[in-house]
C-alpha positions as CSV (number, residue, x, y, z in Angstrom):
1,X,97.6,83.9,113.4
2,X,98.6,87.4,113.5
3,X,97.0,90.3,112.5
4,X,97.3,93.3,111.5
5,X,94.7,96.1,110.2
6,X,97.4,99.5,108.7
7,X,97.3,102.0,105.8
8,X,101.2,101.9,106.1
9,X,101.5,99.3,103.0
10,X,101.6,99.1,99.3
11,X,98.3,98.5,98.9
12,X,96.9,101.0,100.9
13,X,95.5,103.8,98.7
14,X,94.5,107.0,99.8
15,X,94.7,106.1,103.7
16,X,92.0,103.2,103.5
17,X,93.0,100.1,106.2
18,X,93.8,96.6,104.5
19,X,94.5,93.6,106.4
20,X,97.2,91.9,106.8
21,X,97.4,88.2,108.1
22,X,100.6,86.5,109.1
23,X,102.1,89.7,107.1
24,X,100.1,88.3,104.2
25,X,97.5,91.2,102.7
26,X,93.8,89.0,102.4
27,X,91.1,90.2,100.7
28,X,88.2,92.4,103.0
29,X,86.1,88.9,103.3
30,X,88.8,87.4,104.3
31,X,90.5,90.2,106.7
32,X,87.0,91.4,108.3
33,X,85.9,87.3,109.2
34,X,89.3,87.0,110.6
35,X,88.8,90.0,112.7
36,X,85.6,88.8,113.7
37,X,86.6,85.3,114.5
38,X,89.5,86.8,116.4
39,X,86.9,88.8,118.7
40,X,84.3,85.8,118.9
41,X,81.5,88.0,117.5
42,X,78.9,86.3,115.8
43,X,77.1,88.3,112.9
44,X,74.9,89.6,115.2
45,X,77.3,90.5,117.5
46,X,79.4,91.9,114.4
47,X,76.4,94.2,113.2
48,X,75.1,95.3,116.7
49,X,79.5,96.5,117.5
50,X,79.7,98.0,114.3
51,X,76.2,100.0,113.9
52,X,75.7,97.9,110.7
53,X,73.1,95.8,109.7
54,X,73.3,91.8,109.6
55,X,72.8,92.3,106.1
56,X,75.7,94.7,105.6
57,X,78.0,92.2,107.5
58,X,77.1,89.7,105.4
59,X,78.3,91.5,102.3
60,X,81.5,92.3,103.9
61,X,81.9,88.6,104.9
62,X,80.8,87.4,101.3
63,X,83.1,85.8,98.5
64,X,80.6,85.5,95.6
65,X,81.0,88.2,93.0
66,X,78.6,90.7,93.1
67,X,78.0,89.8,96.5
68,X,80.5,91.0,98.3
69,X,81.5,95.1,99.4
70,X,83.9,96.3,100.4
71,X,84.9,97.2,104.4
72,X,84.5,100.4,105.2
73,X,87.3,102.5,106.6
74,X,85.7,103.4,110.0
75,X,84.9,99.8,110.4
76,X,88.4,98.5,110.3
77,X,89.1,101.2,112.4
78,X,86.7,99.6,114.9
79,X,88.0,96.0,114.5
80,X,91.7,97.3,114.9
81,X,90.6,99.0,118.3
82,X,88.7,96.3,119.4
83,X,91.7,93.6,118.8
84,X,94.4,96.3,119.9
85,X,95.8,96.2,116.5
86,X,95.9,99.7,114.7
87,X,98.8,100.5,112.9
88,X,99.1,104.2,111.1
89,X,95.9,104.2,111.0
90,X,94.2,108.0,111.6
C-alpha cells in the first residue's frame, strides 16, 4: 500500500492535504487510519504525537455520520512527516 498525503490534486481546495492510497483519494477516516496503521500508533499513541485528544482521534478515525470531522491540515502535515511522505505540501 502506498501512500501519499499532497495538496497537488483535484481535490485539494484551498491548499488542505487529502490522501491518497495506491493513487486512490480515500476519505479523512480512511486516509488518517491508514496513516496511523502505517506508523503502528495506537490511539493513544496517535493523540499523544499529534497534541490531540483520544477523543478528537476518534472522530477523525470515525465513519458514522455526524461522527466523524474532518483531519486537520497541520495534522496531515504531521502524519506525512512522520511517514516521509509530504508532497507540495507547505
Amino acid at each position: 500500500m502506498k501512500i501519499k498525503i499532497t495538496n497537488n490534486h483535484s481535490a485539494s481546495s484551498y491548499g488542505i492535504p487529502v490522501c491518497l492510497i495506491d493513487g486512490e483519494l480515500v476519505d479523512d477516516a480512511d486516509g488518517f487510519t491508514a496513516c496511523c496503521k502505517a506508523l503502528g500508533w495506537s490511539r493513544a499513541e496517535a493523540a499523544e504525537k499529534l497534541g490531540k485528544s483520544i477523543h478528537s482521534i476518534d472522530f477523525y478515525r470515525s465513519k458514522i455520520p455526524g461522527r466523524s470531522q474532518s483531519v486537520p491540515p497541520n495534522v496531515w502535515l504531521v502524519l506525512g512527516k512522520a511517514l516521509g511522505i509530504l508532497e507540495s505540501v507547505s
